[in-house]
Biopython code that builds the backbone (N, CA, C, O; Angstrom):
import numpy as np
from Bio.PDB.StructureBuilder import StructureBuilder

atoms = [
    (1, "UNK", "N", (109.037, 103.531, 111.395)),
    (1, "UNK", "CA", (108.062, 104.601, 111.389)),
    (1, "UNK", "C", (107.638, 104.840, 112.824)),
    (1, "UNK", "O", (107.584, 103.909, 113.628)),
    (2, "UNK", "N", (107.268, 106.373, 113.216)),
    (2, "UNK", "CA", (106.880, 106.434, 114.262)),
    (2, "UNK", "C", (105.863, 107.560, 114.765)),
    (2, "UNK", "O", (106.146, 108.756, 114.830)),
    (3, "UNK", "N", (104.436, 106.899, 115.167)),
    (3, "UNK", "CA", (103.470, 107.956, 115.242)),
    (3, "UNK", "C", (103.549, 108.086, 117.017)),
    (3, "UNK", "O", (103.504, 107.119, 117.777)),
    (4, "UNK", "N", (103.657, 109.297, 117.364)),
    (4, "UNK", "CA", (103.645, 109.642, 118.498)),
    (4, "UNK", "C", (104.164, 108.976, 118.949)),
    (4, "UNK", "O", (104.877, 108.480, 118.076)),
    (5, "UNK", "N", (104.461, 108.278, 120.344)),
    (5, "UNK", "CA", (105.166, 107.065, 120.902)),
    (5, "UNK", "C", (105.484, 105.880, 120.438)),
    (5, "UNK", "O", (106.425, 105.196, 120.838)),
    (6, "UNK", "N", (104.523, 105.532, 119.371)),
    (6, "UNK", "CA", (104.964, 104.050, 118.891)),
    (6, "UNK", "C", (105.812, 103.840, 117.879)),
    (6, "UNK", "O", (105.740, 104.334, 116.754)),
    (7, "UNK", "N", (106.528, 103.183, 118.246)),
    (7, "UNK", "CA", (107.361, 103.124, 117.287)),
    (7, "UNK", "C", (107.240, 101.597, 116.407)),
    (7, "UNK", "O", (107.485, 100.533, 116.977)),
    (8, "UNK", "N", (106.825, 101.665, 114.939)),
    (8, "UNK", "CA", (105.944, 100.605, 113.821)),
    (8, "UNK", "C", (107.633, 100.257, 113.556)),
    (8, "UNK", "O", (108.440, 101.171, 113.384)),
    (9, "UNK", "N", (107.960, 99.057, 113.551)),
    (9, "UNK", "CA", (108.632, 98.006, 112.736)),
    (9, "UNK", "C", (108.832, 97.617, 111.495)),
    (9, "UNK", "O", (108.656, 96.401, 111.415)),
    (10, "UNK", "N", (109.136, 98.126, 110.434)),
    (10, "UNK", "CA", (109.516, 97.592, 109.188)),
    (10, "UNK", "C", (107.928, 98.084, 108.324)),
    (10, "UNK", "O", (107.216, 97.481, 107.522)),
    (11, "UNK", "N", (107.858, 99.176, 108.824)),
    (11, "UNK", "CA", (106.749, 99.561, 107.673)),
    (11, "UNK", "C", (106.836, 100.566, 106.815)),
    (11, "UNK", "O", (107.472, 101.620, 106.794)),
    (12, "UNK", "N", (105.834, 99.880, 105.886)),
    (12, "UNK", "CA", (105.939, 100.135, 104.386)),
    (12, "UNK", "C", (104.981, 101.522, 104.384)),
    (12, "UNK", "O", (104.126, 101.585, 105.268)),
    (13, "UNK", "N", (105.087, 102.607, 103.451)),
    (13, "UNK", "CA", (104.321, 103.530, 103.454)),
    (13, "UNK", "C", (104.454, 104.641, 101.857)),
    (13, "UNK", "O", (105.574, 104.770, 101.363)),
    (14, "UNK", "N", (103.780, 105.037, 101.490)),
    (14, "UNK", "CA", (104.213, 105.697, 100.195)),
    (14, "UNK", "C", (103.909, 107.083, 100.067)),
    (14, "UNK", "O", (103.278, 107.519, 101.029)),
    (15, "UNK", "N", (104.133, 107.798, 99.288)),
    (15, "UNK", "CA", (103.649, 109.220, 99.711)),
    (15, "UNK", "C", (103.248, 109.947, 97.855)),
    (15, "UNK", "O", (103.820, 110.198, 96.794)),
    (16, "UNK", "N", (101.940, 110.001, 98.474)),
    (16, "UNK", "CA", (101.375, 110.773, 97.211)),
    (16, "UNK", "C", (101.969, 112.438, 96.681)),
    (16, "UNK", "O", (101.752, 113.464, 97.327)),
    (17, "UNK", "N", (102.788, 112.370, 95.293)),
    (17, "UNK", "CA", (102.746, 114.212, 95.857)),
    (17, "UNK", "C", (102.117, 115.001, 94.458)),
    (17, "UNK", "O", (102.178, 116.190, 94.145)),
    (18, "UNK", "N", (101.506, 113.863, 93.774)),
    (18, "UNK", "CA", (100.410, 114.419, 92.161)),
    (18, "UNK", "C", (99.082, 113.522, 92.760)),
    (18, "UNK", "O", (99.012, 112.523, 93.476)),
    (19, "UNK", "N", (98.227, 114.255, 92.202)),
    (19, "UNK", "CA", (96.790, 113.539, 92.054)),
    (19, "UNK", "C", (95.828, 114.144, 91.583)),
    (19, "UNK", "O", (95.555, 115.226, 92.102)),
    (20, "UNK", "N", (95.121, 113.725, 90.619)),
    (20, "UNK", "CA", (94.112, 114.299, 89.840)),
    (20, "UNK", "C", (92.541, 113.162, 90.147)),
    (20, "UNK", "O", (92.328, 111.993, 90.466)),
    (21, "UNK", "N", (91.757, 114.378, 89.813)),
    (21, "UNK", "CA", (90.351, 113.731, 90.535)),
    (21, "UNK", "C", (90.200, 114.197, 91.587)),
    (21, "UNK", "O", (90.831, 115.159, 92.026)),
    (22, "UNK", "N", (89.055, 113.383, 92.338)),
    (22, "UNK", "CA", (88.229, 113.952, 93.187)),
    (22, "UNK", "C", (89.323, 114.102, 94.783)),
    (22, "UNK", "O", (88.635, 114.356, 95.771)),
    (23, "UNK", "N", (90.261, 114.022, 94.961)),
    (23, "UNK", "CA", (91.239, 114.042, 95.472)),
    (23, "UNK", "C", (92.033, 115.678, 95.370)),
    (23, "UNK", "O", (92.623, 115.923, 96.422)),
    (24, "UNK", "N", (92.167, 116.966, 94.176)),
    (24, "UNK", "CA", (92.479, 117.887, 93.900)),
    (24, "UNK", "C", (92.226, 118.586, 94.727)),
    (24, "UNK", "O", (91.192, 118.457, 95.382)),
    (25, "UNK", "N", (93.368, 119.824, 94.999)),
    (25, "UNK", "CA", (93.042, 121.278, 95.623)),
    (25, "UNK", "C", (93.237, 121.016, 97.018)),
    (25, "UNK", "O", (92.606, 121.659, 97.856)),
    (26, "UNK", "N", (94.179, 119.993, 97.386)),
    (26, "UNK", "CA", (94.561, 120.022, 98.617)),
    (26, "UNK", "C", (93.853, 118.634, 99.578)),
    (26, "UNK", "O", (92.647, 118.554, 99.808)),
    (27, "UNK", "N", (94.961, 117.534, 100.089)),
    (27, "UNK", "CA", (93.563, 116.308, 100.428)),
    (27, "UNK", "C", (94.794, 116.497, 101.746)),
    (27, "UNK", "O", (95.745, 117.259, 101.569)),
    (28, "UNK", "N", (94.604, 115.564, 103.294)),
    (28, "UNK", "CA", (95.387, 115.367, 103.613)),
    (28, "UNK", "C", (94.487, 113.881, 103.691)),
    (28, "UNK", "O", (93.421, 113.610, 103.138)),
    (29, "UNK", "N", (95.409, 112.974, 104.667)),
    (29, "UNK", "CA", (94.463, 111.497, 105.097)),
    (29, "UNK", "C", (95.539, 110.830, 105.888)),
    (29, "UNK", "O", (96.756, 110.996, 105.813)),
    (30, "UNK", "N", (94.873, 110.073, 106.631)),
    (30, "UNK", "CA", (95.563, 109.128, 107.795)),
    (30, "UNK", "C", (96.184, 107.825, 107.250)),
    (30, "UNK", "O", (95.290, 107.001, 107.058)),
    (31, "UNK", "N", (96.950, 107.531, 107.052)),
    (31, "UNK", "CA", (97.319, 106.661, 106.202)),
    (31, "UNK", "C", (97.398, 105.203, 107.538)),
    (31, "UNK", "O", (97.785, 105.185, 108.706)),
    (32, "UNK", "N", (96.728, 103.971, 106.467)),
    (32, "UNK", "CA", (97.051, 103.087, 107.288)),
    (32, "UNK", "C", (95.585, 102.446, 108.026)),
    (32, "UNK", "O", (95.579, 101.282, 108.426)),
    (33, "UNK", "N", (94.685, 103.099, 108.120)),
    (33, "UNK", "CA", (93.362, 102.657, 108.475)),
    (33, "UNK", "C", (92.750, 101.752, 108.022)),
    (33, "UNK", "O", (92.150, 101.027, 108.815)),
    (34, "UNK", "N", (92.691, 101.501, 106.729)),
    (34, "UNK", "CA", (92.260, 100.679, 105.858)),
    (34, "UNK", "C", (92.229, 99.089, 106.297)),
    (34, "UNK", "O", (93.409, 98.776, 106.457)),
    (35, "UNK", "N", (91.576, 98.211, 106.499)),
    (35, "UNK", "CA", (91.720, 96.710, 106.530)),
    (35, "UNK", "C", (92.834, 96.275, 105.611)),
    (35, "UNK", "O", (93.147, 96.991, 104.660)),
    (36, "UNK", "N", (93.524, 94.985, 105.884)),
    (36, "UNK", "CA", (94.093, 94.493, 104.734)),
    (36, "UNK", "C", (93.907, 94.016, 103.212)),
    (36, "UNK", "O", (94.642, 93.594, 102.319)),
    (37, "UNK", "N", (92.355, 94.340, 103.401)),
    (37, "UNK", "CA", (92.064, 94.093, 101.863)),
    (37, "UNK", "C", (92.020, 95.190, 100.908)),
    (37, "UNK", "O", (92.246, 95.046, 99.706)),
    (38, "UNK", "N", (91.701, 96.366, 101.511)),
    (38, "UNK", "CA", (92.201, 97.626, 100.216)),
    (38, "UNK", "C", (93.784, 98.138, 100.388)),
    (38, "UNK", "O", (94.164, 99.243, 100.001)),
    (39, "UNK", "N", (94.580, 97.217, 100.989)),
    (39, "UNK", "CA", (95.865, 97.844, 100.849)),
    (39, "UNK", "C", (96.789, 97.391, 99.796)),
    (39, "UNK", "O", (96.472, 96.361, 99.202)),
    (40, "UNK", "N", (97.500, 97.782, 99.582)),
    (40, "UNK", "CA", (98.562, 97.621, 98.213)),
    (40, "UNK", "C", (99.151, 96.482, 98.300)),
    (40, "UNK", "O", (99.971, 96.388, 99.214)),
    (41, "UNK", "N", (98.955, 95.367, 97.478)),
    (41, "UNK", "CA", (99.645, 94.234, 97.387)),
    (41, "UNK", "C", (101.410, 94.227, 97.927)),
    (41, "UNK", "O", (102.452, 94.694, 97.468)),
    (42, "UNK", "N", (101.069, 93.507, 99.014)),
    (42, "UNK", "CA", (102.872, 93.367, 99.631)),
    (42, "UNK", "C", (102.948, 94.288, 100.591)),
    (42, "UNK", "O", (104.117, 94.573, 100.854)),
    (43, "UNK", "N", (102.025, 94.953, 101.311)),
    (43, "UNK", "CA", (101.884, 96.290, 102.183)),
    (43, "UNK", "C", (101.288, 95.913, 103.489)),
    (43, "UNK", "O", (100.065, 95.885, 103.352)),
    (44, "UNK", "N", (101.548, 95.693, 104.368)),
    (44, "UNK", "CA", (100.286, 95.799, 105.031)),
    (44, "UNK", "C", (100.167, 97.259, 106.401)),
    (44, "UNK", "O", (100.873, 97.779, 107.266)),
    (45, "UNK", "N", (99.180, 97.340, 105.984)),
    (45, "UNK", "CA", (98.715, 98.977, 107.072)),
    (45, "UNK", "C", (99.152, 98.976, 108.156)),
    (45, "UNK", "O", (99.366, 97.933, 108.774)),
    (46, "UNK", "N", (99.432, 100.425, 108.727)),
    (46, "UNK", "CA", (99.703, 100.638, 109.709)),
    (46, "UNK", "C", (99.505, 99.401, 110.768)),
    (46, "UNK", "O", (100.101, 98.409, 111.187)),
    (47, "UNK", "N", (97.717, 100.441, 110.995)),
    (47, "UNK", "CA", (97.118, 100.039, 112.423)),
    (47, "UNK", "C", (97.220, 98.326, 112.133)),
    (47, "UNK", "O", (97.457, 97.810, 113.225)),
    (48, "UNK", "N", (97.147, 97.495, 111.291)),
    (48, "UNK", "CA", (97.431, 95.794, 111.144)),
    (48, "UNK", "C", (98.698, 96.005, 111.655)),
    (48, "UNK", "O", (98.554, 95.983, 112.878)),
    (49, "UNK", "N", (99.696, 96.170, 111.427)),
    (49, "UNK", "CA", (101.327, 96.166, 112.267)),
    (49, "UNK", "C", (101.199, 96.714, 113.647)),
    (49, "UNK", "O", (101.802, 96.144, 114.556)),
    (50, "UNK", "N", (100.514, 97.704, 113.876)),
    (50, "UNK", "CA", (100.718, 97.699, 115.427)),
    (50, "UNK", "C", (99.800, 97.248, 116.550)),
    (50, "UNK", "O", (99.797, 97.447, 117.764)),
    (51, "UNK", "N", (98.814, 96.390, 115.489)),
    (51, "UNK", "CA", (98.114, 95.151, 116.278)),
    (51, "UNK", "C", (99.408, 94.075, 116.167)),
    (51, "UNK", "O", (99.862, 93.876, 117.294)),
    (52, "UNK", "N", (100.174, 93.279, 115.054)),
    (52, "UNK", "CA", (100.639, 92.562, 114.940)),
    (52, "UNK", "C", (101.798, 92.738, 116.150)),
    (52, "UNK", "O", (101.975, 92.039, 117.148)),
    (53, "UNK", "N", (102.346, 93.647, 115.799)),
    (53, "UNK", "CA", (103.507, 93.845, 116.939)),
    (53, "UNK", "C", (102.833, 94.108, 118.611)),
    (53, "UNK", "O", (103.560, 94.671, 119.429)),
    (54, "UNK", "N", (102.160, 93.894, 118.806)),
    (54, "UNK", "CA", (101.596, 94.075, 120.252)),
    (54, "UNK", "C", (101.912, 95.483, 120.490)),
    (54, "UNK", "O", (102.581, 95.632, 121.513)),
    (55, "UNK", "N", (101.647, 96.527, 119.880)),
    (55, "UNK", "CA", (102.032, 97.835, 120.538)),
    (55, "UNK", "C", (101.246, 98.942, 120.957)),
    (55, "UNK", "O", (101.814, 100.013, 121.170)),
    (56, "UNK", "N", (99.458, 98.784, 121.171)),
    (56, "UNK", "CA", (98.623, 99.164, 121.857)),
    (56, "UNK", "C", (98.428, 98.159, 122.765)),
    (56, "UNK", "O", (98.572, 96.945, 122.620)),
    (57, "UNK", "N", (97.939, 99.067, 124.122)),
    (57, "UNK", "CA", (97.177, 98.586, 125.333)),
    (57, "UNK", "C", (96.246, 98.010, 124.989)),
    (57, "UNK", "O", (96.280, 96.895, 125.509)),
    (58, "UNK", "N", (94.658, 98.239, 123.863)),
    (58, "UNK", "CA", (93.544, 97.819, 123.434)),
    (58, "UNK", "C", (93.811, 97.645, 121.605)),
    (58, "UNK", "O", (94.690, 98.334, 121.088)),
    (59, "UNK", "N", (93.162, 96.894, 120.935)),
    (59, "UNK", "CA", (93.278, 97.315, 119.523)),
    (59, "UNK", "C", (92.441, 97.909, 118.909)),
    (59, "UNK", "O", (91.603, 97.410, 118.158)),
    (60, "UNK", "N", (92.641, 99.422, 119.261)),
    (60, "UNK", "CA", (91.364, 99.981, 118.822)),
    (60, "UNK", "C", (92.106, 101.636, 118.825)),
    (60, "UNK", "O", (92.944, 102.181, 119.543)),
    (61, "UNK", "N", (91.462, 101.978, 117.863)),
    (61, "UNK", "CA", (91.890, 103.843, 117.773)),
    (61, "UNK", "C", (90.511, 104.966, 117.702)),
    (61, "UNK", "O", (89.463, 104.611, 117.162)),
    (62, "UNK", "N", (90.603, 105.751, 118.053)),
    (62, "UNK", "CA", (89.469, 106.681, 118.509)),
    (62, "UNK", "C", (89.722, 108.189, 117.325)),
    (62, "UNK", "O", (90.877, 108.596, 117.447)),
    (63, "UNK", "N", (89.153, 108.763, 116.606)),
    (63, "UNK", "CA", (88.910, 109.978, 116.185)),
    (63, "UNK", "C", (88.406, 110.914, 116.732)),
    (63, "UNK", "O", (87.242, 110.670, 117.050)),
    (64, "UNK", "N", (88.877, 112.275, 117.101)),
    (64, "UNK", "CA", (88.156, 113.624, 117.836)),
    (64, "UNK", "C", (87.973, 114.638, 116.791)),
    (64, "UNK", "O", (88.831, 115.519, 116.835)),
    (65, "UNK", "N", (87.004, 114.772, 115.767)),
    (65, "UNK", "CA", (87.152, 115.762, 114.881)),
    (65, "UNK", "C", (86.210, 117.069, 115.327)),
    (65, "UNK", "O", (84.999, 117.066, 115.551)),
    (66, "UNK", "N", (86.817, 117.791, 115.364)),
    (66, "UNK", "CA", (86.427, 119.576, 115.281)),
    (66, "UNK", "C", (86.389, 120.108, 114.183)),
    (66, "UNK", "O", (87.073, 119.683, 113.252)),
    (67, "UNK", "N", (85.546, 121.187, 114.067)),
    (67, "UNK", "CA", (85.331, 122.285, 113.082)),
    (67, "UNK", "C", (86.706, 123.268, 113.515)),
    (67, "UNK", "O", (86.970, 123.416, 114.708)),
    (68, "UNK", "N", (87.476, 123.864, 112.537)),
    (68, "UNK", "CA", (88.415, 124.735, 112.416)),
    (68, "UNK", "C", (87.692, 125.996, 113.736)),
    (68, "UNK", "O", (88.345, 126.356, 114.716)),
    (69, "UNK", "N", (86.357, 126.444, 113.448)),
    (69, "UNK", "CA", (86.132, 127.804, 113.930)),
    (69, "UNK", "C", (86.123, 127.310, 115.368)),
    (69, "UNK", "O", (85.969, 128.195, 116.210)),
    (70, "UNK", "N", (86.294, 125.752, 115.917)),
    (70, "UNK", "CA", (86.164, 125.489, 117.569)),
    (70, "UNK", "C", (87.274, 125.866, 118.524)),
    (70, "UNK", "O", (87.193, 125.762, 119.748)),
    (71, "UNK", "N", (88.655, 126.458, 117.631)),
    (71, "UNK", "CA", (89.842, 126.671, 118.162)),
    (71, "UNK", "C", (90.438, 125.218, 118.967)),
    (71, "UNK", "O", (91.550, 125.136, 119.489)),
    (72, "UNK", "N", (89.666, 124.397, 118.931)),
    (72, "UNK", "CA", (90.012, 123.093, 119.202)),
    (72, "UNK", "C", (90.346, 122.155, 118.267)),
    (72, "UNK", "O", (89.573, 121.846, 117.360)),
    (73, "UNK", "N", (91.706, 121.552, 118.444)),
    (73, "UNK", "CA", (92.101, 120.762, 117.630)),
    (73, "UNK", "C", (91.399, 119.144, 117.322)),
    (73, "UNK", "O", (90.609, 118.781, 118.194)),
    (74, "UNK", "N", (91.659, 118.057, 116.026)),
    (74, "UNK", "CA", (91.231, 117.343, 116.433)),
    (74, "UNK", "C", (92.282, 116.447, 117.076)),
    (74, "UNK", "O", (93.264, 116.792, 117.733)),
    (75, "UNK", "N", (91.738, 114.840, 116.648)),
    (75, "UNK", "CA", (92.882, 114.157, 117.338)),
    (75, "UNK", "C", (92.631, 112.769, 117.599)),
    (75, "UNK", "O", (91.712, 112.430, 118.345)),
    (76, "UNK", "N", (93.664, 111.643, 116.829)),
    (76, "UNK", "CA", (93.867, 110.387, 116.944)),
    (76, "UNK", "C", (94.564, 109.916, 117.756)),
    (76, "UNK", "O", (95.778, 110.108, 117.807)),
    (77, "UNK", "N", (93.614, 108.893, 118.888)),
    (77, "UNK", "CA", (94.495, 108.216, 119.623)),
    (77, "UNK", "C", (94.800, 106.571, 119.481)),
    (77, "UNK", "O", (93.782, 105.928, 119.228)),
    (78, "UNK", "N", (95.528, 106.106, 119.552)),
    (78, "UNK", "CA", (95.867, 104.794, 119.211)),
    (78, "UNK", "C", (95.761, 104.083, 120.803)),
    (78, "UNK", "O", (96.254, 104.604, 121.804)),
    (79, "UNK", "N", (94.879, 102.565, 120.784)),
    (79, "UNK", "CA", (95.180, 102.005, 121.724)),
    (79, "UNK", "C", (93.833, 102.381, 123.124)),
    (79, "UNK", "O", (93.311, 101.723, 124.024)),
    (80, "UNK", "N", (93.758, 103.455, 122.734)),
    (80, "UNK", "CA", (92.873, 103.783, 123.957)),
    (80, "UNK", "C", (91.552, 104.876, 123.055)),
    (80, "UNK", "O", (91.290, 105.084, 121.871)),
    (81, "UNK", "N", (90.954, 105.386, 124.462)),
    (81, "UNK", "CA", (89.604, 106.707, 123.318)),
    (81, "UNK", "C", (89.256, 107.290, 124.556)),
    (81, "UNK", "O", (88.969, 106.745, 125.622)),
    (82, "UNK", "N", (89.344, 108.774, 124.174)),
    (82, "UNK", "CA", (89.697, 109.830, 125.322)),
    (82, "UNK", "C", (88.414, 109.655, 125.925)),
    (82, "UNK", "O", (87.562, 109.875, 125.064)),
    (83, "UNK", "N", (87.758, 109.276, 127.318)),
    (83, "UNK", "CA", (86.488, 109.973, 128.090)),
    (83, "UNK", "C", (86.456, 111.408, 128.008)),
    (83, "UNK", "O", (85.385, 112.003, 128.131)),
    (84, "UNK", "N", (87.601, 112.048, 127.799)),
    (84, "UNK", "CA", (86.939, 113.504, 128.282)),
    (84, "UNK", "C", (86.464, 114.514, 127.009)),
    (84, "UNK", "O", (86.223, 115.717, 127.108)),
    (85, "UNK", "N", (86.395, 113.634, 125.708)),
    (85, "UNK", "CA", (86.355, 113.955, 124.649)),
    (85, "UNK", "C", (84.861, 113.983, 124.581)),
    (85, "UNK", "O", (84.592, 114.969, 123.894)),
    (86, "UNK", "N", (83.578, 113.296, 125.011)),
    (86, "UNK", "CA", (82.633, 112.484, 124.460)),
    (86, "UNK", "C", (81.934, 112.527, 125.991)),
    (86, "UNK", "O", (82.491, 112.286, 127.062)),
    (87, "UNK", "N", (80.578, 112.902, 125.757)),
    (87, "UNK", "CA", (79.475, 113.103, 126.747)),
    (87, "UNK", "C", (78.443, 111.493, 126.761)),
    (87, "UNK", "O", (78.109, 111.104, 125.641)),
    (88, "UNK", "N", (78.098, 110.850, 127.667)),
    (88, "UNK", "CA", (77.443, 110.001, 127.854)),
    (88, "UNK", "C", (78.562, 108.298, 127.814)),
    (88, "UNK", "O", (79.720, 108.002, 128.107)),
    (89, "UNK", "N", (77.320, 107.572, 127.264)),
    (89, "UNK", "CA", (78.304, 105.619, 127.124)),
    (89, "UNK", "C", (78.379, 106.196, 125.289)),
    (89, "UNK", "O", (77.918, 106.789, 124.313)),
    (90, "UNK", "N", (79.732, 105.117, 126.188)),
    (90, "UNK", "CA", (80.213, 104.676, 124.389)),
    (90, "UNK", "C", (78.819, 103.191, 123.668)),
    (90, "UNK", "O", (78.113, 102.459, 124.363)),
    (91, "UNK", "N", (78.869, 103.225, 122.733)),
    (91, "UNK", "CA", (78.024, 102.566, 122.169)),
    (91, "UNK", "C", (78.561, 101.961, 120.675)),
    (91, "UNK", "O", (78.667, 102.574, 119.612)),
    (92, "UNK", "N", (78.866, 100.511, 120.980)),
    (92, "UNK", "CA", (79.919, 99.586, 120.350)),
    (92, "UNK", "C", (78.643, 99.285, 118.997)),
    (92, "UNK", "O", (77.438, 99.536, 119.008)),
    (93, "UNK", "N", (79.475, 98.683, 117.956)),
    (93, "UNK", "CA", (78.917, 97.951, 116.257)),
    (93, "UNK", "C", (79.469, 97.279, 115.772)),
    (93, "UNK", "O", (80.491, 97.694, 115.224)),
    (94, "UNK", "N", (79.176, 96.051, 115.695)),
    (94, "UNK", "CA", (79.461, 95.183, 114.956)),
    (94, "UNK", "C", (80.105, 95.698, 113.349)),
    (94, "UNK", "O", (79.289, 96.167, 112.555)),
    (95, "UNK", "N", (81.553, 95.588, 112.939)),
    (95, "UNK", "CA", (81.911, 95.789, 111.488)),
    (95, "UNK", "C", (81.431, 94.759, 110.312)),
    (95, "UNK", "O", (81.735, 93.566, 110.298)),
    (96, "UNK", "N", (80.941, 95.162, 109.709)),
    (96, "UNK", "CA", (79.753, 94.138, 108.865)),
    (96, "UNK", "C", (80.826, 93.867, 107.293)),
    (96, "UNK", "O", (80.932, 92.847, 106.612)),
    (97, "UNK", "N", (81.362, 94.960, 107.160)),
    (97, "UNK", "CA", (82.374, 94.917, 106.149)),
    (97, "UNK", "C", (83.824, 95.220, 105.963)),
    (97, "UNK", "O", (84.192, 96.344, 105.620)),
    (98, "UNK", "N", (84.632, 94.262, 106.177)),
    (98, "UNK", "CA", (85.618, 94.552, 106.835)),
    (98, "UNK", "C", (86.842, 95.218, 105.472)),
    (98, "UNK", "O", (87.874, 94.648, 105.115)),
    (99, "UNK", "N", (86.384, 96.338, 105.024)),
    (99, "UNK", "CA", (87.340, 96.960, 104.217)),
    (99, "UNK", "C", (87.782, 98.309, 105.105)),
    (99, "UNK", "O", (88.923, 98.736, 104.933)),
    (100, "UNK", "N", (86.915, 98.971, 106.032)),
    (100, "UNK", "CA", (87.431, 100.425, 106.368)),
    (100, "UNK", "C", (86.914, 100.329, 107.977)),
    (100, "UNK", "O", (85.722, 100.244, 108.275)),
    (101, "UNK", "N", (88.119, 100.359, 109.051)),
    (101, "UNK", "CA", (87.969, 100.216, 110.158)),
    (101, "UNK", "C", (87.114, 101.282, 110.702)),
    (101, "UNK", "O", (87.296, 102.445, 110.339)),
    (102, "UNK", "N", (86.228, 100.985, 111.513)),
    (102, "UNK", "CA", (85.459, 102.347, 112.122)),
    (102, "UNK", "C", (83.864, 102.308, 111.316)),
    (102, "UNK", "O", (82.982, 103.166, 111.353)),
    (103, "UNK", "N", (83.882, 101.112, 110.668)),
    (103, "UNK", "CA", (82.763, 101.463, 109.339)),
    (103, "UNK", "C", (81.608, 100.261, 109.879)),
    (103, "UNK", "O", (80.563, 100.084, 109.254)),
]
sb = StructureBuilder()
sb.init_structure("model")
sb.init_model(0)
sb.init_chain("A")
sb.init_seg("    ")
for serial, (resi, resn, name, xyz) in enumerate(atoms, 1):
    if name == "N":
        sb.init_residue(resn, " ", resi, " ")
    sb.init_atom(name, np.array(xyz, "f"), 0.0, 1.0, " ", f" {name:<3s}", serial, name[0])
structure = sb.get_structure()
């Protein structure tokens, strides 16, 4: 598998193409974020493999989300987190529950 430059090693991934529930009328999602404990027995996530394989500079990924009407896209970076994205200090948190990275 390969997101932008990195290229993931022997990973597992599945692809939804029915779903009913709160999920309907169109979902997309980042697959792979998740800690190893909500992932599918025998799976393990992305971002866990490309910590495992040493294939970020930092182990850490950054989100840039925009509103559609900003003509600005958003945007995941792996490994690093854009300065020119974000006004002022970054300001770090302790993960208290380790099911959903970023949480």
């Amino acid at each position: 598998m390969k997101i932008g430059g990195i290229q993931i090693k022997k990973q597992k991934f599945g692809n939804v193409e029915q779903q009913e529930g709160i999920f309907e009328g169109g979902f997309e999602a980042i697959i792979g974020m998740a800690y190893p404990a909500l992932a599918e027995e025998g799976v393990t996530p992305v971002f866990e493999n490309m910590m495992d394989q040493h294939l970020l500079k930092t182990n850490l990924f950054a989100f840039y989300l925009t509103q559609t009407s900003q003509n600005v896209e958003s945007d995941i970076t792996f490994g690093y987190y854009d300065k020119t994205k974000f006004h002022g200090e970054m300001v770090w948190h302790p993960v208290l529950f380790k099911y959903m990275y970023g949480i």
